[in-house]
N, C-alpha and C positions, 0 to 999 in steps of 0.2 A: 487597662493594665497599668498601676504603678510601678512607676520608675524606682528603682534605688539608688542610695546615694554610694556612691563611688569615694570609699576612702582612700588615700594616699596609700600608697606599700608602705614608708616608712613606721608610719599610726597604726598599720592593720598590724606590724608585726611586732606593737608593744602590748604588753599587758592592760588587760580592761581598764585596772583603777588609772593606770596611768594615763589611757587616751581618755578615760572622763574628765580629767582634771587640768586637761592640757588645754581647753578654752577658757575654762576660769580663769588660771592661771595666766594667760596671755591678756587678756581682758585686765587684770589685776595688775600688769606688770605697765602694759600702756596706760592704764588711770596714775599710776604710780609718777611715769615718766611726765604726763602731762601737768601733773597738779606742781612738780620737783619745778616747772620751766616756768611755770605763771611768776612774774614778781610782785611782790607788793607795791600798792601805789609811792611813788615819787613823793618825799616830804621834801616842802620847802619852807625853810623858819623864813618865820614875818616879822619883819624888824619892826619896832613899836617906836616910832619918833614922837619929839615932845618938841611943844611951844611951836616958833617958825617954821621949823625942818617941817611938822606935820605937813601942814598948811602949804607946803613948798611940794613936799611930796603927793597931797591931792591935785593941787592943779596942774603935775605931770602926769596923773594917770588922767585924767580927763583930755590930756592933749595926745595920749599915747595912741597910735593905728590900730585898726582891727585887723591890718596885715603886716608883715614883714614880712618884705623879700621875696614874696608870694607863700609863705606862711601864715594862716590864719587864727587868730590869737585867741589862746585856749585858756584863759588864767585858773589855776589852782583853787580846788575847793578846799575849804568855804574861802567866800573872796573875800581880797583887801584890796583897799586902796595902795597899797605900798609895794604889791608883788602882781605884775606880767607876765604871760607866758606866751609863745607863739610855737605853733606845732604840737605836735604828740608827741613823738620818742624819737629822737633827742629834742627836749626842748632849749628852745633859747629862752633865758628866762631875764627879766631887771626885777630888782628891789630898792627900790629907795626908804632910806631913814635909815643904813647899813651904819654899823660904827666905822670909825677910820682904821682901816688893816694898819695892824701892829708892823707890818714889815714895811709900810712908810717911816717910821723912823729911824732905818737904817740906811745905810749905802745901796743897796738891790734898789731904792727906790727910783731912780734915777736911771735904773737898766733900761726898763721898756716903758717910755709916759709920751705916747703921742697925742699930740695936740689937734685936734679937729675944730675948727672953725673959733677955736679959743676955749675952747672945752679941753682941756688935760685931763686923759685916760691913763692910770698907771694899769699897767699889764700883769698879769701874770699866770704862767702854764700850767696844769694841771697834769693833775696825774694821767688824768684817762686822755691825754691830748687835747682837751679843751682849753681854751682862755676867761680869765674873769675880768675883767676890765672893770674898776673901780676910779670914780671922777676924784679930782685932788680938787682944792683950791675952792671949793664952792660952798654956800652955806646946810647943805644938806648932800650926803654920801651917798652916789645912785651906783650900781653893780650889776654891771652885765656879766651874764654868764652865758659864753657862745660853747656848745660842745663839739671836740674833734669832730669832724670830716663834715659838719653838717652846711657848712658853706666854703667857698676854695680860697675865701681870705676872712680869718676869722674878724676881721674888725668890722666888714661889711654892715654886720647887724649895727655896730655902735655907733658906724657914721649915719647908716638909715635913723638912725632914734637923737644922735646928735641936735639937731634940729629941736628938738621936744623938749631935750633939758635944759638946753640953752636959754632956750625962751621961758622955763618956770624954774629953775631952780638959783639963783646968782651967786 
């Protein structure tokens, strides 16, 4: 004995074309919303260093961890030597061989530049809540970028990596 299938009262009591079309269409509207949420991959420009800065900035990515913070470091296709990343989404990302930010040569510069182990980090807030911490004073520009909420003090990452640029970048 086959069973039948049991429509809704709602569906039985609309019109044939419209209950045919009422799974396409649903099917059609979830492929829509799914495809609407996917983001394109994360671009991140690769600063192109010349002369010493290069050279400064290879022997920091060579010292740089396969972890931070207990995030496991994921760097950006295709690789460089110049750009870090740790985590998926949010990344905490460095670049070294970055130009020197235009907003050091103003007054802001001097708002937020903490000093870690003799490393000077100038600060600054992003829009989306995150911090980019950019090194002053050294002969090659390395640039952290911590994003909002992803650690409960964003310098955490810069101190953990402190150490690495200290010892290769002067």
């Amino acid at each position: 004995m086959a069973r039948q299938l049991r429509v809704p009262r709602l569906l039985a009591e609309l019109p044939a074309p419209v209950r045919w079309l009422a799974l396409p269409l649903a099917l059609t509207c979830t492929a829509v919303v799914l495809v609407g949420s996917w983001s394109a991959p994360e671009r991140i420009e690769t600063p192109q260093p010349t002369g010493k800065a290069a050279g400064y900035c290879q022997a920091l990515a060579a010292a740089l961890p396969q972890e931070l913070l207990g995030h496991a470091r994921k760097d950006p296709s295709p690789a460089s030597p110049y750009v870090a990343a740790w985590a998926s989404s949010p990344r905490t990302v460095l670049r070294c061989g970055v130009d020197r930010p235009e907003e050091l040569n103003g007054p802001a510069a001097k708002d937020l530049s903490p000093t870690i182990d003799d490393v000077t980090w100038w600060a600054k807030k992003l829009d989306d809540g995150g911090y980019r911490f950019t090194t002053t004073m050294r002969k090659a520009y390395v640039e952290v970028t911590v994003p909002g909420g992803a650690f409960a003090n964003p310098l955490d990452p810069v101190s953990a990596l402190n150490p690495a640029v200290k010892a290769n970048i002067p």
